[in-house]
N, C-alpha and C positions, 0 to 999 in steps of 0.2 A: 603504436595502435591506440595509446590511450588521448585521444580526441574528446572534448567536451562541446556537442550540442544543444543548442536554446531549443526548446521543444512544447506546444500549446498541449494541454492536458485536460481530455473531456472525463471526468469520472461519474459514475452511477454507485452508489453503497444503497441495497437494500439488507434492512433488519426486519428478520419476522422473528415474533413472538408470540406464543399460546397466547388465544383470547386476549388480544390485540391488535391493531391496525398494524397493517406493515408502515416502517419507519424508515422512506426513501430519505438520502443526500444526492444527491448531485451540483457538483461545480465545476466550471471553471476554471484554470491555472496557466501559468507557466511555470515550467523544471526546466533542467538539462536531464542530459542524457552521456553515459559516458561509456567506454568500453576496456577493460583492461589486457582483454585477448578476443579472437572472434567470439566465442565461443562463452562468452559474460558480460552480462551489461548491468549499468548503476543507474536506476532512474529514480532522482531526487526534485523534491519538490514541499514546498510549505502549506499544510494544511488549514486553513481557520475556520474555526466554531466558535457559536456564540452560545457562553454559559447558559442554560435557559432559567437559572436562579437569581443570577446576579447580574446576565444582561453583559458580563463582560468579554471580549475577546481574547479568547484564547488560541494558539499559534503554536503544531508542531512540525518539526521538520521530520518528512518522511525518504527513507532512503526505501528503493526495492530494488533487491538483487536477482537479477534472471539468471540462472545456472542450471544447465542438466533437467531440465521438468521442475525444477524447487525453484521457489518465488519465495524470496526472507522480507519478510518486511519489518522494517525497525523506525520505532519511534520514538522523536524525542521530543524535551516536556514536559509540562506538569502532569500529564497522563502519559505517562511511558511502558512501552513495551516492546517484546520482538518475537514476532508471529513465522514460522515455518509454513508454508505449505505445499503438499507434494499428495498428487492423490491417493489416497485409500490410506495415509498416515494420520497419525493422530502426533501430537506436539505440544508438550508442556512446559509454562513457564508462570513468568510474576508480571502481574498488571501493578504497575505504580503508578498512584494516585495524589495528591495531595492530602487526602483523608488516610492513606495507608496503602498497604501492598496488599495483594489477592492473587489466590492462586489461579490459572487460567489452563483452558487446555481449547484444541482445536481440532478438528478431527476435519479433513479436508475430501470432500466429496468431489468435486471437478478442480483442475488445473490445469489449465492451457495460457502459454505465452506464445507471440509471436513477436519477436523481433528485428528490427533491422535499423539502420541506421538513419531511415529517413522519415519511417512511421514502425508503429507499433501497436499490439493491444494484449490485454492481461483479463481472464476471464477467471473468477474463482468462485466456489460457492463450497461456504463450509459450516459444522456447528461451531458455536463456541460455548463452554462450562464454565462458570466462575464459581471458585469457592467449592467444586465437585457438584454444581447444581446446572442442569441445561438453562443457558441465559437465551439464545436465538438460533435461528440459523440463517444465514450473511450472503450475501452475494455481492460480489464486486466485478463491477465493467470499468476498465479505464483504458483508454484510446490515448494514444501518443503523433502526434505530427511537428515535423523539424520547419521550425520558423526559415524561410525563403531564405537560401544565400547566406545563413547565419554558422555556418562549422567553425568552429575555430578548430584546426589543423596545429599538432604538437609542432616542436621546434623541429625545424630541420626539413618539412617538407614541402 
């Protein structure tokens, strides 16, 4: 079952912050897509952002694990981390930075995935705290669609 699909990746990240503008991204990508049983899927893909100090491009690879209601998102790179969310949970870790590590936690208000092998979407909306201090509250839309005729089928079938 573990098949690896090419897959086009529409994302929406909105950050609100007290007495601030909300802080939309939305891009463009291509991932794949993989599955290790029906029942779990891997959808990996490369993020970039541009430093807004130094103008440079920075490049993380993002994995997200669909499992049981729980969406893992793990990132790697000079800003790394790896985010749980499953709703009405809350979920602590370390944000690594170039500047240093910080404590983070997440506390996940909606989680819904739906998945399948030929399209998909991931809908989350959560806080997140750094340092034990509320930094935003986040919402992520990201849409999955499998590039035409593109599976690659494991060996054997």
């Amino acid at each position: 079952m573990n098949s690896h699909t090419p897959v086009f990746i529409n994302l929406l990240a909105i950050a609100r912050y007290d007495h601030m503008p909300d802080y939309p991204i939305q891009f463009m990508t291509v991932g794949k897509l993989s599955y290790s049983n029906p029942d779990e899927a891997l959808l990996q893909y490369v993020e970039s952002q541009q430093d807004e100090e130094t103008g440079e491009i920075m490049n993380s690879d993002i994995s997200l694990s669909l499992h049981d209601g729980k969406i893992t998102m793990e990132r790697k790179g000079e800003f790394a981390n790896i985010m749980v969310f499953a709703k009405g949970q809350r979920f602590e870790g370390v944000y690594h930075t170039p500047y240093g590590e910080m404590d983070m936690a997440v506390f996940t208000k909606e989680a819904a995935c739906r998945f399948g092998s030929s399209e998909g979407n991931i809908h989350l909306k959560y806080q997140l705290n750094i340092q034990g201090n509320y930094a935003s509250t986040n919402e992520l839309h990201l849409e999955y669609k499998a590039e035409q005729g593109k599976q690659e089928k494991k060996k054997g079938n």
